[in-house]
C-alpha positions as a LaTeX table, in Angstrom:
\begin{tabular}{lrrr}
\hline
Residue & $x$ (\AA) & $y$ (\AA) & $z$ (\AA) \\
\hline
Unk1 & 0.00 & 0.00 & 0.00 \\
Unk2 & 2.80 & 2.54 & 1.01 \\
Unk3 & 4.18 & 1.40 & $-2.73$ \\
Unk4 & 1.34 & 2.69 & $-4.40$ \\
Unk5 & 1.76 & 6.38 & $-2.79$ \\
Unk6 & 4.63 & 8.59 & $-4.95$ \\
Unk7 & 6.23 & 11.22 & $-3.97$ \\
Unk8 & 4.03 & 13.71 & $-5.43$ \\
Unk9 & 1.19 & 12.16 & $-3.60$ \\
Unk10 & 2.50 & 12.67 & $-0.26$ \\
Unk11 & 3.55 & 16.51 & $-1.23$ \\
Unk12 & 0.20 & 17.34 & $-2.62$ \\
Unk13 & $-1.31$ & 15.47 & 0.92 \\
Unk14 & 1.11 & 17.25 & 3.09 \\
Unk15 & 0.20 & 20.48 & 1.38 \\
Unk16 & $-3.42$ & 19.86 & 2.20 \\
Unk17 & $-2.84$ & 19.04 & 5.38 \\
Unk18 & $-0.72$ & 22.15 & 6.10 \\
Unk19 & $-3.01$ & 24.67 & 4.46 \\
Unk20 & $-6.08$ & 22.97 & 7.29 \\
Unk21 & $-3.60$ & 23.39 & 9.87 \\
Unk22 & $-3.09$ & 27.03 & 9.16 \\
Unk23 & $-6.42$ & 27.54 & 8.95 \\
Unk24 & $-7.61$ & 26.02 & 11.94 \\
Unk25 & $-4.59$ & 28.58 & 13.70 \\
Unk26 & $-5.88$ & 31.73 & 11.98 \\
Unk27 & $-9.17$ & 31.21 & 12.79 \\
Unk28 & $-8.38$ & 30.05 & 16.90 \\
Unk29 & $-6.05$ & 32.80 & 16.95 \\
Unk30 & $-8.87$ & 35.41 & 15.42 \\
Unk31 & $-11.20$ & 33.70 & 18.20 \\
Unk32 & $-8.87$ & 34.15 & 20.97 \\
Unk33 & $-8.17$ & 37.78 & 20.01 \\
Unk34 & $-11.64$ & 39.02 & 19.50 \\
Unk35 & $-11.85$ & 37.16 & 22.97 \\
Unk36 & $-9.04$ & 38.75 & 24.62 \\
Unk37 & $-11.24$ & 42.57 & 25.86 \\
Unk38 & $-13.95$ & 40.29 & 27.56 \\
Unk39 & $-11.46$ & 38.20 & 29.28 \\
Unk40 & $-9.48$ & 41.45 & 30.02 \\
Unk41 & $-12.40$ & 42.66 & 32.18 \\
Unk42 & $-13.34$ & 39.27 & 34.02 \\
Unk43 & $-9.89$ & 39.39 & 35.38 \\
Unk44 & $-10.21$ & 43.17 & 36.09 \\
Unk45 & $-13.55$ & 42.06 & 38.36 \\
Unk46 & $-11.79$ & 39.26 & 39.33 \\
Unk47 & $-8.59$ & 40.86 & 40.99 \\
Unk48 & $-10.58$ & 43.90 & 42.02 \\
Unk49 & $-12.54$ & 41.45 & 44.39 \\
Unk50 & $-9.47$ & 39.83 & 45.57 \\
Unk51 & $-7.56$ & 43.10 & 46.29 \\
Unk52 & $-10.39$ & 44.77 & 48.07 \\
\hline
\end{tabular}
Protein backbone atom coordinates (compact mmCIF):
# COMPACT_ATOMS: atom_id res chain seq x y z
CA UNK A 1 0.00 0.00 0.00
CA UNK A 2 2.80 2.54 1.01
CA UNK A 3 4.18 1.40 -2.73
CA UNK A 4 1.34 2.69 -4.40
CA UNK A 5 1.76 6.38 -2.79
CA UNK A 6 4.63 8.59 -4.95
CA UNK A 7 6.23 11.22 -3.97
CA UNK A 8 4.03 13.71 -5.43
CA UNK A 9 1.19 12.16 -3.60
CA UNK A 10 2.50 12.67 -0.26
CA UNK A 11 3.55 16.51 -1.23
CA UNK A 12 0.20 17.34 -2.62
CA UNK A 13 -1.31 15.47 0.92
CA UNK A 14 1.11 17.25 3.09
CA UNK A 15 0.20 20.48 1.38
CA UNK A 16 -3.42 19.86 2.20
CA UNK A 17 -2.84 19.04 5.38
CA UNK A 18 -0.72 22.15 6.10
CA UNK A 19 -3.01 24.67 4.46
CA UNK A 20 -6.08 22.97 7.29
CA UNK A 21 -3.60 23.39 9.87
CA UNK A 22 -3.09 27.03 9.16
CA UNK A 23 -6.42 27.54 8.95
CA UNK A 24 -7.61 26.02 11.94
CA UNK A 25 -4.59 28.58 13.70
CA UNK A 26 -5.88 31.73 11.98
CA UNK A 27 -9.17 31.21 12.79
CA UNK A 28 -8.38 30.05 16.90
CA UNK A 29 -6.05 32.80 16.95
CA UNK A 30 -8.87 35.41 15.42
CA UNK A 31 -11.20 33.70 18.20
CA UNK A 32 -8.87 34.15 20.97
CA UNK A 33 -8.17 37.78 20.01
CA UNK A 34 -11.64 39.02 19.50
CA UNK A 35 -11.85 37.16 22.97
CA UNK A 36 -9.04 38.75 24.62
CA UNK A 37 -11.24 42.57 25.86
CA UNK A 38 -13.95 40.29 27.56
CA UNK A 39 -11.46 38.20 29.28
CA UNK A 40 -9.48 41.45 30.02
CA UNK A 41 -12.40 42.66 32.18
CA UNK A 42 -13.34 39.27 34.02
CA UNK A 43 -9.89 39.39 35.38
CA UNK A 44 -10.21 43.17 36.09
CA UNK A 45 -13.55 42.06 38.36
CA UNK A 46 -11.79 39.26 39.33
CA UNK A 47 -8.59 40.86 40.99
CA UNK A 48 -10.58 43.90 42.02
CA UNK A 49 -12.54 41.45 44.39
CA UNK A 50 -9.47 39.83 45.57
CA UNK A 51 -7.56 43.10 46.29
CA UNK A 52 -10.39 44.77 48.07
Amino acid sequence: MINDFSIDDYVIINKVFLSSFIAFLTTYLIAVVQLLPELGQVANIYFKDCIS
